[in-house]
C-alpha positions, 0 to 999 in steps of 0.5 A: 617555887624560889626558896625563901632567903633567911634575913642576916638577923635570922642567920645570927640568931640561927648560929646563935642558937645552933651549937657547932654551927657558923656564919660563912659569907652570908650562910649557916655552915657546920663542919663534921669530921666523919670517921671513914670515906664510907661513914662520910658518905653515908652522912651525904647520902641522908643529908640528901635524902632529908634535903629532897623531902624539904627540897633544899640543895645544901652544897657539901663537901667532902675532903679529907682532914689533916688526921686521915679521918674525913671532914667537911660535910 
């Protein structure tokens, strides 16, 4: 079954209502800056797991910051 697409009005008022979070081409985006690699992709890892059980596939990134801390999830 096809995800359902949030509408642009749903989006707004999404990222109104979620501290942190933004509009990036038509998606709700949120960057976090994790503290080492290894807490980095433990945060990916549980975003997976929460994911699969609603059977949502987020994209993800993960790259380093300009600090030498992790961010971009």
């Amino acid at each position: 079954m096809a995800p359902t697409l949030l509408t642009e009005d749903e989006i707004a008022r999404l990222s109104a209502d979620l501290p942190g979070w933004q509009v990036r081409d038509g998606r709700l985006a949120l960057d976090v800056t994790a503290p080492s690699f290894l807490q980095a992709v433990g945060w990916v890892v549980a975003i997976a797991e929460a994911a699969e059980e609603m059977d949502h596939h987020p994209d993800i990134d993960i790259r380093p910051a300009r600090d030498s801390q992790w961010g971009g999830l």
